[in-house]
N, C-alpha and C positions, 0 to 999 in steps of 0.2 A: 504494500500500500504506500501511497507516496505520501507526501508532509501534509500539501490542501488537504487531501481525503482524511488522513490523521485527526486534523485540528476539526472539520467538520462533524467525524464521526463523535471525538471527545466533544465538544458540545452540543450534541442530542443526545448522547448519553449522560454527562451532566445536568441535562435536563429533568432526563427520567427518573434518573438517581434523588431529585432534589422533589419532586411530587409528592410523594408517601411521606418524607419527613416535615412538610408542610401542612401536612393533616394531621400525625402526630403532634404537632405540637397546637395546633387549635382544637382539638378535642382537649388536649392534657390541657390547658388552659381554661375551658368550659369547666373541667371536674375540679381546678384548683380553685377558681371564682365562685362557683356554682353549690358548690357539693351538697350541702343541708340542704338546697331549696329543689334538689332533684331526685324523683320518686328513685324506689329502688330500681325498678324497669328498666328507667333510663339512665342508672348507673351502671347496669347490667350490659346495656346495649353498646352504652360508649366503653367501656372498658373492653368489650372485646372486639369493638371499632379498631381502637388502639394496638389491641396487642394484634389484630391482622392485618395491620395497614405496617406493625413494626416487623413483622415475615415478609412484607410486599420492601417496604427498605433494604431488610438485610438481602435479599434474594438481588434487588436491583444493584446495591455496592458491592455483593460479589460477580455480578455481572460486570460492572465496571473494572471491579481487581483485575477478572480474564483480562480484559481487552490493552490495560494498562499494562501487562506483563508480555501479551503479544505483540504491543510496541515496542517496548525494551527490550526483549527476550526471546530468544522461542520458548514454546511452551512443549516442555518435553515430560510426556504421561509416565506418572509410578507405576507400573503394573504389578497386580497380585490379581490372586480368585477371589472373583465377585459372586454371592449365589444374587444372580440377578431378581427372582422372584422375592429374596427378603427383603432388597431393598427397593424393590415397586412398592411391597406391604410398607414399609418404614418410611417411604414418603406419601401415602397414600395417608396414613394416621396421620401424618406431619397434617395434612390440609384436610383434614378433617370437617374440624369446623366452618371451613373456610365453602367445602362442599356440602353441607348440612344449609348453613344459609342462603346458598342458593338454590336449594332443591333438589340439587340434580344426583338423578338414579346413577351411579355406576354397575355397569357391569362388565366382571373382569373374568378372564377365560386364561387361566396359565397348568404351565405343569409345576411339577408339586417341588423340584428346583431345577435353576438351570447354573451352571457355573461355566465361566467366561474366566480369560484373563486379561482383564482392562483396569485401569483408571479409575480409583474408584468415586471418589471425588466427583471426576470428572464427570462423569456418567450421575450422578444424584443429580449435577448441576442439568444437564440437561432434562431429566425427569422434572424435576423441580419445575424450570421454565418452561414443561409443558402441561404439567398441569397448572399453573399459575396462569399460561393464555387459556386455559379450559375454563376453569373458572371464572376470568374476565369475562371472556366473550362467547360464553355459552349461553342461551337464555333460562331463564328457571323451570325447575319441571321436566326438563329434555333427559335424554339418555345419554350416560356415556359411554362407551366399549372399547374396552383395554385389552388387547389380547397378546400373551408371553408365551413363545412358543420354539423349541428346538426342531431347527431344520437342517440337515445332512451336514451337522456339526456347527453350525451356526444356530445363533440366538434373533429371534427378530420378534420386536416389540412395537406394535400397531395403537396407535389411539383413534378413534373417528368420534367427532364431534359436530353438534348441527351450532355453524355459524350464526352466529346472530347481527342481523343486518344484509346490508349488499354486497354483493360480490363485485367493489369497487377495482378500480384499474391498478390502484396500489397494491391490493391483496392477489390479482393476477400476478403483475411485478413478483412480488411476494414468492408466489408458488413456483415461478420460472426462475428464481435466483437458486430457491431451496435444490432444485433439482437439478441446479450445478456443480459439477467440481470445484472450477474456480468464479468465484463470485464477486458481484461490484457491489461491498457490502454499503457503498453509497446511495446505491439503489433501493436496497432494505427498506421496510418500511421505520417510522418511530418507534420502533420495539426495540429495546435491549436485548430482552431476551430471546427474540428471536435470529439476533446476530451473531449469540452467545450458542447457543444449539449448533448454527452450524462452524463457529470457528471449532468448537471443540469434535463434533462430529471429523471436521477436516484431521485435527491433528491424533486422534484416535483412530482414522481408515474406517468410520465406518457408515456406511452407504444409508443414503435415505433417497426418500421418494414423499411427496405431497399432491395428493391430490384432490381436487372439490370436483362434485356432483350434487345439483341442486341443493344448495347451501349446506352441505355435509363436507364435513372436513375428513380425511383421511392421511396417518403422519405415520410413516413408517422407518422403523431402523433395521439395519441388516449389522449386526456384530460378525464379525469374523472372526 
């Protein structure tokens, strides 16, 4: 990536990084001002406003850490054995709450373990930033299908989720970057996260595919 791209990409990610702790601290403000004169409910409501808008922070500044370390550095993966299906389960709890309040059914379809040698890290952070865009941009009430599955020695890990909204010309862009090798991640859309999927996918080898059919999202990885 060159210096322009650089500086551009660092401020829309500065950007993103800087939203969620803007809400943090206006709710934490409301409950320091407020406190006695707000029913239990609505202490209830903000305080876990707060503490998932402070998972939506920490996911964005580790988002930002990748991108700053691919600047400076290459990013060269730890590898040991991953059982890939505990840790779908282990971030699946993680946003729990996060998928309770918006409704939404999951349903997941894995084998009982699969073990890979990857990044381990690495690989949460992607899981992470995709159910994080599920969550955003899913509508409430919708289904979602997760399926973990060992294929002729490979691992391949499918999300399909129904898009909420239009299938505008950025989310095409989008789809047609993702299912590049090398990518103009200045083309990306405003998502951290989803620049952060594929730098890591890149330096990990391993293979994905996106694709929509009538506002259905389909996000696949191929582990090797």
């Amino acid at each position: 990536m060159n210096q322009a791209i650089s500086k551009q990409l660092l401020s829309r990610l500065t950007h993103h990084v800087r939203n969620p702790f803007n809400g943090i601290i206006g709710f934490s403000d409301l409950l320091t001002n407020h406190f006695d004169k707000l029913s239990d409910d609505d202490l209830k409501n903000y305080i876990q406003i707060v503490h998932q808008l402070s998972k939506k922070a920490l996911l964005r500044s580790e988002n930002f850490s990748w991108w700053l370390k691919a600047y400076t550095e290459n990013i060269t993966p730890v590898m040991q054995q991953v059982n890939l299906v505990e840790l779908l389960n282990d971030e699946l709890s993680y946003y729990q709450a996060e998928i309770r309040k918006q409704d939404l059914e999951i349903n997941i379809k894995t084998d009982d373990s699969i073990y890979i040698s990857t990044d381990k890290v690495m690989v949460q952070n992607i899981i992470r930033n995709c159910l994080m865009n599920i969550i955003e941009f899913t509508p409430q009430m919708e289904v979602v299908t997760i399926e973990l599955s060992s294929v002729k020695e490979k691992a391949k890990l499918t999300f399909t989720n129904v898009f909420q909204g239009e299938i505008t010309e950025e989310i095409t862009t989008f789809i047609n970057q993702m299912n590049l090798t090398q990518v103009d991640y200045d083309k990306m859309p405003d998502n951290g996260g989803f620049w952060v999927i594929q730098l890591l996918c890149s330096a990990l080898h391993i293979d994905r595919k996106i694709k929509s059919d009538k506002g259905k999202f389909k996000v696949e990885f191929i582990f090797n």
